[in-house]
C-alpha positions as CSV (number, residue, x, y, z in Angstrom):
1,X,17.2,-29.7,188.1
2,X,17.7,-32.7,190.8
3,X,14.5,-31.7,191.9
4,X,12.8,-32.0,188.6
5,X,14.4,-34.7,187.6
6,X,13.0,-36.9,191.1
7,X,9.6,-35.1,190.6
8,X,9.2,-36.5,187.1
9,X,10.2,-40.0,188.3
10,X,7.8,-39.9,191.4
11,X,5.2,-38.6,189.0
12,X,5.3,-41.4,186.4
13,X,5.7,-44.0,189.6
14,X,1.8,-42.6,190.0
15,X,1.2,-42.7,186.7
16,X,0.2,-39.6,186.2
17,X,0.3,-37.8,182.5
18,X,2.7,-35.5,182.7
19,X,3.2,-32.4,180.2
20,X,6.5,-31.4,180.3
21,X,8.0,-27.6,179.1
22,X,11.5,-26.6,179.5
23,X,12.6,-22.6,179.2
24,X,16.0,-22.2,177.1
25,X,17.8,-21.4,180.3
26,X,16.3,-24.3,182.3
27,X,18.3,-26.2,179.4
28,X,21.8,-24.2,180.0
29,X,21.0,-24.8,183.1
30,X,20.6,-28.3,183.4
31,X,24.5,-28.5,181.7
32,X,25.5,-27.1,184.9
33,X,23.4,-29.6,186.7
34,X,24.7,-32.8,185.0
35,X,20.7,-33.3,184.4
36,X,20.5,-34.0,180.9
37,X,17.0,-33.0,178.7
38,X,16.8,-36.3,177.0
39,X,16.5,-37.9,180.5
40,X,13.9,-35.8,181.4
41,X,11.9,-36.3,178.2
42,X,11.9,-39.9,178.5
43,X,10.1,-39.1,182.0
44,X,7.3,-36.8,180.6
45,X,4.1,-37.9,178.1
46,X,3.9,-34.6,176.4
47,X,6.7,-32.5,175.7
48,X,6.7,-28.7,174.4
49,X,8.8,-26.1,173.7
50,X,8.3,-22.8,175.5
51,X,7.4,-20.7,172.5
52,X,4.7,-23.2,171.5
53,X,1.8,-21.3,172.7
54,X,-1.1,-23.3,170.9
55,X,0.1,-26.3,173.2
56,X,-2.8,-28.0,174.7
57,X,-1.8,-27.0,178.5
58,X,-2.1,-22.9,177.4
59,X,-5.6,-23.1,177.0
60,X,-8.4,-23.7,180.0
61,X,-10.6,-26.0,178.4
62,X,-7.8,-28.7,178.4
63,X,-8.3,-30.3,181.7
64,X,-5.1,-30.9,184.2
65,X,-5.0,-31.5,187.8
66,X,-2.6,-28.8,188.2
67,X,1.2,-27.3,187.4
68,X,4.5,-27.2,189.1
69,X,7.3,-25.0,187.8
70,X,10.5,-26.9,189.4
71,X,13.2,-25.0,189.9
72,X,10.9,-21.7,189.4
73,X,13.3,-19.1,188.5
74,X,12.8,-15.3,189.7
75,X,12.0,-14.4,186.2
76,X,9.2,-16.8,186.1
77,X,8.0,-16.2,189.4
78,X,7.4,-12.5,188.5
79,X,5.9,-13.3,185.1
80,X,3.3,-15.7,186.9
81,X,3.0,-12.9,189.8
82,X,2.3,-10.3,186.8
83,X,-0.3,-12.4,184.6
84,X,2.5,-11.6,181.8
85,X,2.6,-14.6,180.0
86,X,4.8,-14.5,177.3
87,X,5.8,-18.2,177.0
88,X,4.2,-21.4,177.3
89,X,5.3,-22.1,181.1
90,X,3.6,-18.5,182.1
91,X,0.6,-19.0,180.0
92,X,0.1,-22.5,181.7
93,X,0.8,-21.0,184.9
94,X,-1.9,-18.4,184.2
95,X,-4.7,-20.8,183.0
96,X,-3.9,-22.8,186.5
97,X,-4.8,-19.6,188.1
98,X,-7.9,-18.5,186.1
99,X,-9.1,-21.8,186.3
100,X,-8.4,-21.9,190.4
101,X,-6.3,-25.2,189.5
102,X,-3.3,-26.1,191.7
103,X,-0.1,-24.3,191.0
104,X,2.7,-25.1,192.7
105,X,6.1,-22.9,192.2
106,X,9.4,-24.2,193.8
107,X,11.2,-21.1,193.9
108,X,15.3,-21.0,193.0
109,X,17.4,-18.3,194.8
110,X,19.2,-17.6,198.2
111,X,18.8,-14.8,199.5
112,X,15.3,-13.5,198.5
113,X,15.2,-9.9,197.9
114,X,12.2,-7.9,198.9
115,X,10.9,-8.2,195.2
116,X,11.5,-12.1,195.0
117,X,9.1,-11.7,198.5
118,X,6.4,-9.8,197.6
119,X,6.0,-11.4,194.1
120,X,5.4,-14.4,195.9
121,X,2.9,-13.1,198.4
122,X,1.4,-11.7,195.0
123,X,1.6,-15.5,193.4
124,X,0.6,-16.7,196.5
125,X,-2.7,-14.3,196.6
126,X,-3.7,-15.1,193.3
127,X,-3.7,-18.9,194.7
128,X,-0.2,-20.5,194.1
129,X,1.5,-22.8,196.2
130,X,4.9,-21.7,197.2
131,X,7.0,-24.9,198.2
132,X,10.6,-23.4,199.2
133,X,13.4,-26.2,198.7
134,X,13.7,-26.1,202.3
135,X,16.4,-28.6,204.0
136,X,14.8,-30.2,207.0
137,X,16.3,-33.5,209.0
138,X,13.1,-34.3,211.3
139,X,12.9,-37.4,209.3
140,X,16.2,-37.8,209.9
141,X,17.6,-37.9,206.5
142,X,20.8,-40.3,205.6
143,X,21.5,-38.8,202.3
144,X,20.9,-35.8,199.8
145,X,18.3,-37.8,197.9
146,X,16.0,-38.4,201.1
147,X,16.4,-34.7,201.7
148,X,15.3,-34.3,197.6
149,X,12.6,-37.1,198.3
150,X,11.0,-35.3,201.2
151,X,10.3,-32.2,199.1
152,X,9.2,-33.8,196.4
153,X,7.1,-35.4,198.7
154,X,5.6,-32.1,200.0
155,X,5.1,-31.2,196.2
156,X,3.3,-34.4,195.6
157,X,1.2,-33.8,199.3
158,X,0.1,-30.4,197.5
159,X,-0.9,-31.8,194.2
160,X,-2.8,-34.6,196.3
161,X,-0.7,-37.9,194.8
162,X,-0.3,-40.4,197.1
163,X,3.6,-41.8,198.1
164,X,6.0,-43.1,200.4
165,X,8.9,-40.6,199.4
166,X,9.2,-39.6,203.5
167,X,8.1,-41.1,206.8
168,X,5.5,-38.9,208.1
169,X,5.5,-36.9,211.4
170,X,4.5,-39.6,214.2
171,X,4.4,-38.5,218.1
């Protein structure tokens, strides 16, 4: 939730209009987390619930650049991988696909069983973006939020937004 939390700041930094849908467990989850929702919602334009299906983002003809399901839970990552779309977050997911817009999906869970593997080659074929939370200290991080800014950075990279979040590779 640390990473959806920096996302959602990065993203209004760019000022981009931001839709922002939270399962039920995201919310348990983010107790856990010591992320609170209301923080989040002050981040986000648009906010829906995940059973409000007749949301503008579940239907193609309302344009977005894209989608990115931060922390993506296994659950959701085989919903998308299926095309079974019984929420809002799956049935945006699924218009991103149909409508070859970027989807990215930041997977959450360690270790990755062979199912968690293949429904991400499956998510991947359909034409997601797999971004693993992935620790890395090339850029020789000094704390836990450069290592969070550096894949948030990679998320923006993919949704093609502009930042300073990480120094970049330099020879």
């Amino acid at each position: 939730m640390v990473l959806a939390r920096r996302l959602l700041e990065a993203l209004k930094e760019s000022k981009a209009e931001v839709h922002l849908v939270a399962s039920e467990s995201a919310k348990k989850v983010m107790q856990y987390e010591n992320v609170s929702f209301g923080s989040l919602k002050k981040l986000a334009d648009h906010v829906s619930n995940e059973d409000e299906i007749d949301a503008s983002v579940a239907s193609g003809s309302y344009k977005t650049d894209g989608m990115v399901i931060i922390p993506c839970s296994m659950k959701t990552l085989a919903g998308v991988a299926s095309g079974y779309s019984d929420n809002l977050i799956l049935r945006a997911a699924d218009v991103c696909l149909k409508q070859e817009r970027r989807l990215i999906l930041v997977p959450r869970e360690l270790p990755l069983s062979y199912i968690h593997l293949k429904n991400m080659l499956t998510a991947k074929t359909a034409g997601a973006t797999i971004i693993p939370p992935n620790l890395t200290f090339y850029q020789g991080p000094k704390t836990l939020d450069d290592m969070v800014d550096f894949i948030i950075g990679k998320v923006l990279d993919s949704l093609g937004i502009e930042h300073t979040l990480y120094k970049r590779w330099q020879k």
